[in-house]
N, C-alpha and C positions, 0 to 999 in steps of 0.2 A: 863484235861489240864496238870497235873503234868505227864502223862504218856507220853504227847507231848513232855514237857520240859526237860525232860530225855532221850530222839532221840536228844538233842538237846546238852545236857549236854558231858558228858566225850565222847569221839568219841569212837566206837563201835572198837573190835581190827581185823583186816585183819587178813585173816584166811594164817597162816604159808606158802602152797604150795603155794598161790600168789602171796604174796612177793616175794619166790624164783624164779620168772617167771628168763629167764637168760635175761640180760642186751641188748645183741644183737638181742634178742626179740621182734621187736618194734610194739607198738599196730597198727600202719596205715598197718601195714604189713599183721593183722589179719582180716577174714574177718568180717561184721558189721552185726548182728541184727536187722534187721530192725523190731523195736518196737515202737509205741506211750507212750510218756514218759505220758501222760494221764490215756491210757491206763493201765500201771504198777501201776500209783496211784488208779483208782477205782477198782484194781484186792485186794489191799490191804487195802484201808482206809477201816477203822471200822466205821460200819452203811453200808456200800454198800450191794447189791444185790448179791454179788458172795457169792461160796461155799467153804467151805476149800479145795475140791476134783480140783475147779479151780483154786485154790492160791498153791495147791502142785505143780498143771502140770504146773504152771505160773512161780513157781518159779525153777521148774528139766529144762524148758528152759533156763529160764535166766541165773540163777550160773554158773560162767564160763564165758560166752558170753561178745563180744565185742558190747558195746551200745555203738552209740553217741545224744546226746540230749540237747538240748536249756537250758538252767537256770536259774532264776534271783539269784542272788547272796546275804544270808543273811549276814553269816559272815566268815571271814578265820583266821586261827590261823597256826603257824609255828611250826611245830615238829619234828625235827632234821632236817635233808636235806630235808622234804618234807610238801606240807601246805595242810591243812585239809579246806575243802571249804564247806560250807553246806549251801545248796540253802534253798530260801525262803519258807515256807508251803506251799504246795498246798492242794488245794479242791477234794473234787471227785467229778463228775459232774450229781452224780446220787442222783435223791432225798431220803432223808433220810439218806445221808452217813455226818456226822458229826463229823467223824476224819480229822485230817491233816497228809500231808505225806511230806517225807525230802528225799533229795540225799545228801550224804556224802561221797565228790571222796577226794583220796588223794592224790595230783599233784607232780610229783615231777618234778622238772623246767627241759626242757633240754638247755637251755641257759640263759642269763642273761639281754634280751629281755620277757622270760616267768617271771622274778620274778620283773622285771621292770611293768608288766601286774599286775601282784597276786599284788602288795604294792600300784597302783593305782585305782583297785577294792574296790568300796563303797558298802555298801546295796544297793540292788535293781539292779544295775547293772546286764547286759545280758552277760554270757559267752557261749561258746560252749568246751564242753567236751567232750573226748573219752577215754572208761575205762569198766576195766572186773568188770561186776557184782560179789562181793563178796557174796553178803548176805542180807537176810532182816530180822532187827532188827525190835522183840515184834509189827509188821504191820504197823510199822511209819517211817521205814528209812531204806534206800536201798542202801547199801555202795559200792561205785567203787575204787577198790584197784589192780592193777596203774590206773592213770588215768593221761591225759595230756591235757593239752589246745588245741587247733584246731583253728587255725588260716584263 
């Protein structure tokens, strides 16, 4: 449980070459990955049936790549120009897997309709996002660094 609460805790840092993506760079403009956000959680929650040889190849796909994917929303917190949004736990859906797993995108608004969104978002709350896979933190959180809303 404390390894959960620490996916949970200080938000994981975007790896330097993502940030600098350039600004005229717009993610809708990149093409999309089509992955099951499911899918990603039993490739990684601990206790599942996969192999580290299939969480390498899971993850030399993913980094990098443009996802978009459904979220219930636990909590957001603002960090300079951009808010760190980190979805509810989910399950794996494979018996035996007893981990929880987190997405942690970090939005940065392109208007002032997007932070009218982000300040009206409760827990539990459904958003849809789109955002390059950064990275997966210690098998519990898969962080999207840009990431923007999808309307």
């Amino acid at each position: 449980m404390l390894l959960m609460l620490s996916a949970c805790g200080d938000a994981p840092k975007p790896n330097i070459a993502t940030e600098q993506m350039p600004a005229a760079q717009n993610l809708q403009d990149q093409p999309v990955l089509h992955v099951e956000l499911q899918d990603v959680v039993d490739t990684y929650v601990l206790g599942s049936n996969r192999t580290d040889l299939q969480r390498d190849a899971k993850s030399a796909k993913l980094i990098g790549a443009i996802v978009s994917w459904r979220l219930k929303v636990y909590d957001i917190a603002k960090e300079g120009d951009r808010y760190r949004v980190i979805s509810e736990l989910m399950d794996g859906s494979e018996a035996g897997a007893f981990g929880k797993f987190v997405v942690v995108a970090f939005i940065a608004p392109k208007d002032e309709s997007d932070v009218e969104l982000l300040l009206k978002l409760q827990t539990g709350h459904e958003i849809q996002i789109l955002g390059r896979v950064d990275g997966v933190t210690a098998r519990t959180a898969l962080v999207l660094s840009p990431a923007e809303l999808v309307r």
